[in-house]
PyMOL Python script that loads the backbone (N, CA, C, O; Angstrom):
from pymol import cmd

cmd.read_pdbstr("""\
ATOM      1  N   UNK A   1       6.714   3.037   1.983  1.00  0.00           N
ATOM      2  CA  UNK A   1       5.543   2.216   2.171  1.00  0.00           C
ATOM      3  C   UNK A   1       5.210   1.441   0.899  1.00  0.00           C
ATOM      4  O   UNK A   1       5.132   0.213   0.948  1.00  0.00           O
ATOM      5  N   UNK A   2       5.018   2.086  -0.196  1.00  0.00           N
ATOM      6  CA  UNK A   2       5.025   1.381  -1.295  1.00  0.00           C
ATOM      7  C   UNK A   2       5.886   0.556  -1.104  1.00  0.00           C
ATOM      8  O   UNK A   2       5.564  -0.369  -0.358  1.00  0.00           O
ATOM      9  N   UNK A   3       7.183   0.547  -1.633  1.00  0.00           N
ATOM     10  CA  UNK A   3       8.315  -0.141  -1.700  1.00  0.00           C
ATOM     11  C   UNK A   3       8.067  -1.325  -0.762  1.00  0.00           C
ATOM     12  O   UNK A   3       8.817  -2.292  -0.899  1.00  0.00           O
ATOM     13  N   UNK A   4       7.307  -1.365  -0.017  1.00  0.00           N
ATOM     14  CA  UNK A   4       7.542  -2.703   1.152  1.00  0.00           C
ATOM     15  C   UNK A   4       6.334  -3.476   0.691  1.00  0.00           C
ATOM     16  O   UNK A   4       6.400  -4.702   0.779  1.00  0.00           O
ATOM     17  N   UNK A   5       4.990  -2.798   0.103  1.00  0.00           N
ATOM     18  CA  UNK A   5       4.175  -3.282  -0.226  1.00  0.00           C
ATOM     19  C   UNK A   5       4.417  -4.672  -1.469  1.00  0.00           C
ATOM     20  O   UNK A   5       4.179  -5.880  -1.448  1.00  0.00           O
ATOM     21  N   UNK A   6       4.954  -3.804  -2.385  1.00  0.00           N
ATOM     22  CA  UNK A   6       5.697  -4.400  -3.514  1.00  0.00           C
ATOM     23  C   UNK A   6       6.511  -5.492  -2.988  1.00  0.00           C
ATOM     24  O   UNK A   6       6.346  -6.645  -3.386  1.00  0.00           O
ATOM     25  N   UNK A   7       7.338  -5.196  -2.155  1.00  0.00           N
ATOM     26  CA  UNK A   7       8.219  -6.504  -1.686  1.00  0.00           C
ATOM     27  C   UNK A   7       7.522  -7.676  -1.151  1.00  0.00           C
ATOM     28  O   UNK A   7       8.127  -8.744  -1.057  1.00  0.00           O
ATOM     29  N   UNK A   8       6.056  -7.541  -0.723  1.00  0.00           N
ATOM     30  CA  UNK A   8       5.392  -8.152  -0.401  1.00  0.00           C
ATOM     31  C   UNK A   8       4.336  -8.856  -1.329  1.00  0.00           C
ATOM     32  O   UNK A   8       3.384  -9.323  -0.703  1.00  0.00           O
ATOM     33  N   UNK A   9       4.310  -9.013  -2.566  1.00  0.00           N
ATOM     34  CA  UNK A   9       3.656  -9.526  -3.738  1.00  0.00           C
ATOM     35  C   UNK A   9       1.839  -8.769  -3.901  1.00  0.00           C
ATOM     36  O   UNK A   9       0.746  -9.330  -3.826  1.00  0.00           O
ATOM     37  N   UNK A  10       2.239  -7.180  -4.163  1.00  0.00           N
ATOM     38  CA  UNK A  10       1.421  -6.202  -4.468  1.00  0.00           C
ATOM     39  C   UNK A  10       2.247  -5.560  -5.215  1.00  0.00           C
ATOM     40  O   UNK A  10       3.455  -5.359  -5.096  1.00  0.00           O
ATOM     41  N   UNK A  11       1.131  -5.106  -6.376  1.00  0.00           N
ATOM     42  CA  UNK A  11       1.518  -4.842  -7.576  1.00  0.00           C
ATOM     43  C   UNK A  11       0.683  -3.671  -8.286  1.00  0.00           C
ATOM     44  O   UNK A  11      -0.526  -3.813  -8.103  1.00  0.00           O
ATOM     45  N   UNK A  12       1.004  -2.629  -8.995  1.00  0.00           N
ATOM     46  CA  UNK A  12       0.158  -1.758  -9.399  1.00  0.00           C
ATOM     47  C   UNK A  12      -0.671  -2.315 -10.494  1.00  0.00           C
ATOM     48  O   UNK A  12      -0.202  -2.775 -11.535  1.00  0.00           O
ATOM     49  N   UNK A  13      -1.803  -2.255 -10.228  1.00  0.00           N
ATOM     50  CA  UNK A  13      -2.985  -2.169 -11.197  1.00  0.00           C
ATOM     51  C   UNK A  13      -2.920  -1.069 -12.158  1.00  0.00           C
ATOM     52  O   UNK A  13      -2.522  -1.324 -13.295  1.00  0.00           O
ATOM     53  N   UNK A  14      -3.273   0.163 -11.835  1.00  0.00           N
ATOM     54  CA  UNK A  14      -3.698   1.002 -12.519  1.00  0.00           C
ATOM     55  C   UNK A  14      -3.421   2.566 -11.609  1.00  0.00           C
ATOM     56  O   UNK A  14      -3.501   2.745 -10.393  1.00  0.00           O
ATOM     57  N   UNK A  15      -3.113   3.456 -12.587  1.00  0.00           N
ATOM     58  CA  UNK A  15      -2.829   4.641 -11.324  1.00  0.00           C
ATOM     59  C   UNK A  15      -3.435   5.705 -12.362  1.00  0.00           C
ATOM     60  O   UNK A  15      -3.618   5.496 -13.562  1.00  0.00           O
ATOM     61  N   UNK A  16      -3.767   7.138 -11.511  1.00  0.00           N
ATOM     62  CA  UNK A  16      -4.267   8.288 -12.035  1.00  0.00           C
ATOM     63  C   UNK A  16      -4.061   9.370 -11.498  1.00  0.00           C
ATOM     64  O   UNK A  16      -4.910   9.886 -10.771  1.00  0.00           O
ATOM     65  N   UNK A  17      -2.823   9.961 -11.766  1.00  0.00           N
ATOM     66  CA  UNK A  17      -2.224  10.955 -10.482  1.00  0.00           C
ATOM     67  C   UNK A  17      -1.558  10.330  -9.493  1.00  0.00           C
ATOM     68  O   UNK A  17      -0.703   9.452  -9.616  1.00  0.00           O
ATOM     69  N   UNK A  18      -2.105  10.960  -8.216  1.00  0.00           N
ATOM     70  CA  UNK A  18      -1.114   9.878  -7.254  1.00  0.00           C
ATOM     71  C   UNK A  18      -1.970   9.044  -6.396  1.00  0.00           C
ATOM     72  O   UNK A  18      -2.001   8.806  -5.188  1.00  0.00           O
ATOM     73  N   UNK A  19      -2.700   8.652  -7.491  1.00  0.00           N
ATOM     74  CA  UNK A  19      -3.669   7.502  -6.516  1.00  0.00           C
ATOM     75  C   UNK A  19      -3.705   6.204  -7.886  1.00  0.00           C
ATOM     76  O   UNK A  19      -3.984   6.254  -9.083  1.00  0.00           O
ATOM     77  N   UNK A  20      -3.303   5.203  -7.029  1.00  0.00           N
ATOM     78  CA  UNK A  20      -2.588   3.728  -7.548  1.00  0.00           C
ATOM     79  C   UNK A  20      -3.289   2.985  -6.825  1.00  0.00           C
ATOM     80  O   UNK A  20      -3.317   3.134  -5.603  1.00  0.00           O
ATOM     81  N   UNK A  21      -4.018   1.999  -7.491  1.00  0.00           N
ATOM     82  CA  UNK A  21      -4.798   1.090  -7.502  1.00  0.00           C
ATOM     83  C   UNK A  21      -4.014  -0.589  -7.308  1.00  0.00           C
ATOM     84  O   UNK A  21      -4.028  -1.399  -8.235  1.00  0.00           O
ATOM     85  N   UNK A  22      -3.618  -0.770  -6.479  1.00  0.00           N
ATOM     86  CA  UNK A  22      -3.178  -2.233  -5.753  1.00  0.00           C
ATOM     87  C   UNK A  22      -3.376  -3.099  -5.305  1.00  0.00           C
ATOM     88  O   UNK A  22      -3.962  -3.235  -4.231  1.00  0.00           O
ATOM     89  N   UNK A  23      -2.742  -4.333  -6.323  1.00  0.00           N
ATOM     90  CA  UNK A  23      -3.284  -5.761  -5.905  1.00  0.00           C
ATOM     91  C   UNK A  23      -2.743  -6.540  -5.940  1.00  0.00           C
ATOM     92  O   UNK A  23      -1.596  -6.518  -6.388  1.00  0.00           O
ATOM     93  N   UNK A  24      -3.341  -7.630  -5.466  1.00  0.00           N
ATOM     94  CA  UNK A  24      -2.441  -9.139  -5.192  1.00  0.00           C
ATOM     95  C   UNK A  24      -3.570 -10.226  -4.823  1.00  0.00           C
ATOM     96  O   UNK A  24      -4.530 -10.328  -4.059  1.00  0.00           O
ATOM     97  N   UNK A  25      -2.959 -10.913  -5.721  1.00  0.00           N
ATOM     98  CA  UNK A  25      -3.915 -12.400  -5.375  1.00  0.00           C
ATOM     99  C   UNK A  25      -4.410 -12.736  -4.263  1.00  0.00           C
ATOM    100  O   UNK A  25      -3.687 -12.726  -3.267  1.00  0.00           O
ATOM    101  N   UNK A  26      -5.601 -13.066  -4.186  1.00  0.00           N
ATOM    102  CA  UNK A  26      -6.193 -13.851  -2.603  1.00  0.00           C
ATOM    103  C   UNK A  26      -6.301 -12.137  -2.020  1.00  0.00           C
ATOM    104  O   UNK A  26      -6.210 -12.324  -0.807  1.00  0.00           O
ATOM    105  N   UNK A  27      -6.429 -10.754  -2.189  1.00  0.00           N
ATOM    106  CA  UNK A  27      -6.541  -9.628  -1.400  1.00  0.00           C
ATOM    107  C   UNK A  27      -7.267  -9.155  -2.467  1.00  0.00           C
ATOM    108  O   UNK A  27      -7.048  -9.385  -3.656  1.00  0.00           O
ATOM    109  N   UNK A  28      -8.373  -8.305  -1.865  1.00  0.00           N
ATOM    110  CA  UNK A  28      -9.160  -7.241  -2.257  1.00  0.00           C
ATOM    111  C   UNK A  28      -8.072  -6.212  -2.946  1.00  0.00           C
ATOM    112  O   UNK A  28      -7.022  -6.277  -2.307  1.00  0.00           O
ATOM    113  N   UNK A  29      -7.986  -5.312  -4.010  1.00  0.00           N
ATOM    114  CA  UNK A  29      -7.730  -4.005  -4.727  1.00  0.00           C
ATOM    115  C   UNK A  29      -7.738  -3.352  -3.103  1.00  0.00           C
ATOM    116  O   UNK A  29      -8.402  -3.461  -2.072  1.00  0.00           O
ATOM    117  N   UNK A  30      -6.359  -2.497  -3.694  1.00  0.00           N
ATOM    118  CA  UNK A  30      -6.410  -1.486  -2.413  1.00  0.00           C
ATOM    119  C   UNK A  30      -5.886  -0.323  -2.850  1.00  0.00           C
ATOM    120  O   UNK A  30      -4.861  -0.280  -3.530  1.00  0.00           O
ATOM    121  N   UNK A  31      -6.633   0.819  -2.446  1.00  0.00           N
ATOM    122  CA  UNK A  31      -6.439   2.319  -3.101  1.00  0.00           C
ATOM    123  C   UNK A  31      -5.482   3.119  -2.501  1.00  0.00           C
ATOM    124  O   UNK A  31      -5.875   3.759  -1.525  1.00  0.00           O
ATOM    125  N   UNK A  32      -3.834   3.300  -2.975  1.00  0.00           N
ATOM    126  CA  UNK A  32      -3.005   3.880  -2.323  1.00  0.00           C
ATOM    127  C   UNK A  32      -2.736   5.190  -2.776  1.00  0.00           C
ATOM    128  O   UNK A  32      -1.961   5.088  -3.728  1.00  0.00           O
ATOM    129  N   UNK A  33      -3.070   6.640  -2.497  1.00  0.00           N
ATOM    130  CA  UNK A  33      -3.026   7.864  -2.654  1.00  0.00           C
ATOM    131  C   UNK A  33      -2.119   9.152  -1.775  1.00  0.00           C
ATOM    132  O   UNK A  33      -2.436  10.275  -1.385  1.00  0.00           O
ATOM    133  N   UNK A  34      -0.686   8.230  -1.698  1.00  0.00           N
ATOM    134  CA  UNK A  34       0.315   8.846  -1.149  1.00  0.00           C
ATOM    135  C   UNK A  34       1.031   9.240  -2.120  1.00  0.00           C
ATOM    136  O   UNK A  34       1.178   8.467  -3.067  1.00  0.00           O
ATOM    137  N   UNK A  35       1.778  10.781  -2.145  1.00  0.00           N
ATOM    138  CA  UNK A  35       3.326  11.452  -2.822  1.00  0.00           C
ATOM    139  C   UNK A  35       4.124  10.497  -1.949  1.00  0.00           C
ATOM    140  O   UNK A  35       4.062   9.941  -0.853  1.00  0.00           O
ATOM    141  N   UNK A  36       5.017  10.617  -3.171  1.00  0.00           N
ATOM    142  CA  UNK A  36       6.305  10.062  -2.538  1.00  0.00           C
ATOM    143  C   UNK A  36       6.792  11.215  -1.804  1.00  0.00           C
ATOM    144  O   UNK A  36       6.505  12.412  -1.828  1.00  0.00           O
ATOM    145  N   UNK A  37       7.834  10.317  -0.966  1.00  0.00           N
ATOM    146  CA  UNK A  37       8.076  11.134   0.338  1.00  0.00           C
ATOM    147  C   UNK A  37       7.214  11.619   1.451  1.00  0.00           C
ATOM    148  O   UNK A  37       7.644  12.135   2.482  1.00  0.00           O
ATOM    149  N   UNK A  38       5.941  11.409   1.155  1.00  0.00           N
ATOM    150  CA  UNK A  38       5.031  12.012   2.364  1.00  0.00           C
ATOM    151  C   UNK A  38       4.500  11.216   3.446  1.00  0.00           C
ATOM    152  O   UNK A  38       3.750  10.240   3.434  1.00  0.00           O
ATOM    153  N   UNK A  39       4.983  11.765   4.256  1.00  0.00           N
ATOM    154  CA  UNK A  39       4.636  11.082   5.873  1.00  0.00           C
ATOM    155  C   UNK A  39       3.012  10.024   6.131  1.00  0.00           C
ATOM    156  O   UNK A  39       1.827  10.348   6.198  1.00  0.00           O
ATOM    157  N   UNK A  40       3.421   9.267   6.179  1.00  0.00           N
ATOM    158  CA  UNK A  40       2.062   8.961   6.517  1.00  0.00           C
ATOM    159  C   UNK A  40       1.997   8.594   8.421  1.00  0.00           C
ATOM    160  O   UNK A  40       2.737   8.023   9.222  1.00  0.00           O
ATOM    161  N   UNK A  41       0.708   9.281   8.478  1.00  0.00           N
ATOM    162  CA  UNK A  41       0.592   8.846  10.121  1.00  0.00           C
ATOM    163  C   UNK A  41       0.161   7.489  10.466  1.00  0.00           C
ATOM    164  O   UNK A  41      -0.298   6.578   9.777  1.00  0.00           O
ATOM    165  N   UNK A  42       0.463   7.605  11.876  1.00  0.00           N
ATOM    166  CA  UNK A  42       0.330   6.419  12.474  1.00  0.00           C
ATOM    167  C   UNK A  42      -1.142   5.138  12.431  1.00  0.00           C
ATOM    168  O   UNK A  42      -1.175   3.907  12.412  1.00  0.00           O
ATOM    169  N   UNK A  43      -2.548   6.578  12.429  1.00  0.00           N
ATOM    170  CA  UNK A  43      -3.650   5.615  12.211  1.00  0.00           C
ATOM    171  C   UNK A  43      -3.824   5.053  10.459  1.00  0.00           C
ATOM    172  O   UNK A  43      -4.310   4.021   9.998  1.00  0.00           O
ATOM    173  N   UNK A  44      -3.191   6.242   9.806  1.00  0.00           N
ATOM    174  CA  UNK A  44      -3.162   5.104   8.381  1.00  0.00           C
ATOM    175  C   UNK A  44      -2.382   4.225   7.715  1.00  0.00           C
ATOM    176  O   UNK A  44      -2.578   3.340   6.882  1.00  0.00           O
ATOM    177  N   UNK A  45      -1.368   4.722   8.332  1.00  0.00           N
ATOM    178  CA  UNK A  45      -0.591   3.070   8.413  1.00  0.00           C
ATOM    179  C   UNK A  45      -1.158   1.796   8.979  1.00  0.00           C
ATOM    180  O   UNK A  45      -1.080   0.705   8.415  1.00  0.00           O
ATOM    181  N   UNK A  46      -1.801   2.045  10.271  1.00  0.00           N
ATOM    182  CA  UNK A  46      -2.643   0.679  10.600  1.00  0.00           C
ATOM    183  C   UNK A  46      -3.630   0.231   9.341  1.00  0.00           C
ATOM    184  O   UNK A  46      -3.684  -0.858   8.769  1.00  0.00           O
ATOM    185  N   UNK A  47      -4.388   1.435   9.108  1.00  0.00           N
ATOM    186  CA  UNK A  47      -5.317   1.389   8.454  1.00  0.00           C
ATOM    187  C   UNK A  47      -4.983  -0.017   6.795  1.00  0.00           C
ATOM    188  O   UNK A  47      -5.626  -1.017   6.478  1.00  0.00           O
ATOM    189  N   UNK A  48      -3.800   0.585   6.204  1.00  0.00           N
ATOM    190  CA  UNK A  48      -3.065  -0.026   5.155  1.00  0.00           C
ATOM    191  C   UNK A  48      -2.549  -1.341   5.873  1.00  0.00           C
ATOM    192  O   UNK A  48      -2.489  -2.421   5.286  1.00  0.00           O
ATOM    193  N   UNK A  49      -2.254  -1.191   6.935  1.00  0.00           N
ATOM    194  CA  UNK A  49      -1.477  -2.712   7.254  1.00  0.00           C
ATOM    195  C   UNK A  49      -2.608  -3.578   6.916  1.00  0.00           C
ATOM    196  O   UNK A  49      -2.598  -4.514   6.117  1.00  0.00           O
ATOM    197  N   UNK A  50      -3.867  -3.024   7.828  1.00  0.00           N
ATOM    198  CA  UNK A  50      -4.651  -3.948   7.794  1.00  0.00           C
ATOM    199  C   UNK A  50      -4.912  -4.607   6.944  1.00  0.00           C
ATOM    200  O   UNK A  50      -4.974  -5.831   6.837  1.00  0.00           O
ATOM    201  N   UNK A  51      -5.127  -3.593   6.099  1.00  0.00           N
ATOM    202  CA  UNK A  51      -6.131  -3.796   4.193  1.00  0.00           C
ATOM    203  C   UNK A  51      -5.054  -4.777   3.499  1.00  0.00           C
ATOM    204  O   UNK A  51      -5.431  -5.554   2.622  1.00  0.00           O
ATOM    205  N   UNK A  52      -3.605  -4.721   3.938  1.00  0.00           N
ATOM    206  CA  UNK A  52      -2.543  -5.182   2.685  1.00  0.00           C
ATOM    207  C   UNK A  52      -1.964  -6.732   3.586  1.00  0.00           C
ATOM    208  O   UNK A  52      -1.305  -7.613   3.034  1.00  0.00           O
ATOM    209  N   UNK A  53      -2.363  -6.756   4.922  1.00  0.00           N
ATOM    210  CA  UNK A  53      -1.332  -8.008   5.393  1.00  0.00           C
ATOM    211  C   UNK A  53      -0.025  -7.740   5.665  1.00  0.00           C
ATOM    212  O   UNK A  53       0.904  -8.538   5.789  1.00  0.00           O
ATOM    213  N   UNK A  54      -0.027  -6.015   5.787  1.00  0.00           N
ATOM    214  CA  UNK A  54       1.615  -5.525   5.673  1.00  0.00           C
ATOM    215  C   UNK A  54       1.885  -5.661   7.285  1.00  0.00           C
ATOM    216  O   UNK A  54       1.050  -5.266   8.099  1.00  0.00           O
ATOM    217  N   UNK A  55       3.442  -6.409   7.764  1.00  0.00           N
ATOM    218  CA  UNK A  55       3.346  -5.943   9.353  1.00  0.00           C
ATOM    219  C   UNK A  55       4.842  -5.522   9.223  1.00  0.00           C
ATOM    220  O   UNK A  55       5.535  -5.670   8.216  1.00  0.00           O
ATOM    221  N   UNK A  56       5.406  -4.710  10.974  1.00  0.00           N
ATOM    222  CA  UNK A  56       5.840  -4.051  11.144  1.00  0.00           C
ATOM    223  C   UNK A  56       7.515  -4.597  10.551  1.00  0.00           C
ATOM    224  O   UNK A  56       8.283  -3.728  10.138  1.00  0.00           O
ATOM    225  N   UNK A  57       7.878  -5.824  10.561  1.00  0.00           N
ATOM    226  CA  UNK A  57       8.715  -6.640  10.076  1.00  0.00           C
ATOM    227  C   UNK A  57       8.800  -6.432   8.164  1.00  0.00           C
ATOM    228  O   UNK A  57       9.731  -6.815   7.456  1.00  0.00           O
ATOM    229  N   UNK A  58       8.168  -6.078   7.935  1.00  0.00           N
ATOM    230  CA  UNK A  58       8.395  -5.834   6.030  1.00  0.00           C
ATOM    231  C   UNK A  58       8.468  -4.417   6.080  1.00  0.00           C
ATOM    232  O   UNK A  58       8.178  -3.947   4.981  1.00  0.00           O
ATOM    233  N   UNK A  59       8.692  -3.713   6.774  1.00  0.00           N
ATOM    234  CA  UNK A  59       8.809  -2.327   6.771  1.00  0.00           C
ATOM    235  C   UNK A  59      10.549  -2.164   6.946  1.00  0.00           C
ATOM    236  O   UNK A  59      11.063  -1.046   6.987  1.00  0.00           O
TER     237      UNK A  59
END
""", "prot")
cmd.dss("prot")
cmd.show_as("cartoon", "prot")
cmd.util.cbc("prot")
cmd.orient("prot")
């Protein structure tokens, strides 16, 4: 998920543990607090698509 975010011109701000602070021009800061490797479900993935402009095609 990261990884696609990034491919998508989001960029880490600032991180503290495993919560990373992400942004990109023209978008609000968006608070990403996933381990790597860990599953994320289906409603917070919408949730992130929404917030980031991410769709199922950059995945």
């Amino acid at each position: 998920m990261l990884a696609a975010l990034r491919r998508i011109g989001w960029s880490e701000k600032r991180a503290t543990g495993s919560h990373r602070v992400l942004e990109r021009e023209g978008w609000p800061n968006v608070v990403f607090a996933f381990h790597d490797g860990e599953e994320i479900g289906p409603k917070m993935l919408a949730r992130l698509a929404l917030a980031t402009g991410l769709t199922p095609d950059d995945l």
